[in-house]
C-alpha positions as a printed Julia matrix, in Angstrom:
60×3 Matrix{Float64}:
  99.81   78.77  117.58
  98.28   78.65  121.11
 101.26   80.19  123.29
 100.34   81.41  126.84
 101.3    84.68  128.29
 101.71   84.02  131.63
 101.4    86.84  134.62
  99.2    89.29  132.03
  95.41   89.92  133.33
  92.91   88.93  130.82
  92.51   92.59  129.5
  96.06   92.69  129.03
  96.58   89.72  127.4
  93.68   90.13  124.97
  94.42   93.48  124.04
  98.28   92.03  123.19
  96.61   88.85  121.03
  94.28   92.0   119.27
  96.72   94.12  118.32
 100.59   91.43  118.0
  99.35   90.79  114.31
  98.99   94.57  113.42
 101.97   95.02  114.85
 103.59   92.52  113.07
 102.4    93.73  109.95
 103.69   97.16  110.06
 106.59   96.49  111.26
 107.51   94.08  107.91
 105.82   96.52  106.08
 108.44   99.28  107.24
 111.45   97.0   106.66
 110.14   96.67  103.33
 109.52   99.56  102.58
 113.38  100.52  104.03
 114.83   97.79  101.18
 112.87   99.14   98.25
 113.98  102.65   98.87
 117.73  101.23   99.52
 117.06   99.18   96.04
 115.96  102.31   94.65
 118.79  104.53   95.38
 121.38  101.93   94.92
 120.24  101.79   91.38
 120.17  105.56   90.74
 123.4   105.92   91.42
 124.84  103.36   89.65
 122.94  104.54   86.86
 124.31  108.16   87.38
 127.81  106.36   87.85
 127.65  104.99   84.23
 126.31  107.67   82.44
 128.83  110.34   83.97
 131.43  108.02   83.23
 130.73  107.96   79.55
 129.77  104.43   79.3
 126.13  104.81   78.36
 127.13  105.85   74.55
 128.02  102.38   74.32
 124.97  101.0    74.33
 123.17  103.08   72.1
């Protein structure tokens, strides 16, 4: 993907094609991470939801 960056100086602009894919990477990291831990949690307490409620004892 060649895609120009126009009115950047050449330090500029290489220092923004360096770092864009680190960038990039932590920033899907860190919405990942954010849905796991949402995932997480959602299942904990649906887990505490059943067994407080009693229902767990049917399953055993």
């Amino acid at each position: 993907m060649n895609v120009q960056l126009p009115n950047l100086s050449t330090p500029t602009r290489e220092t923004l094609e360096k770092y864009i894919p680190v960038l990039l990477a932590i920033g899907v990291a860190w919405l990942l991470a954010r849905g796991l831990k949402k995932v997480f949690w959602t299942a904990f307490g649906m887990y505490w939801a059943i067994h407080a409620s009693g229902m767990s004892h049917f399953w055993r």
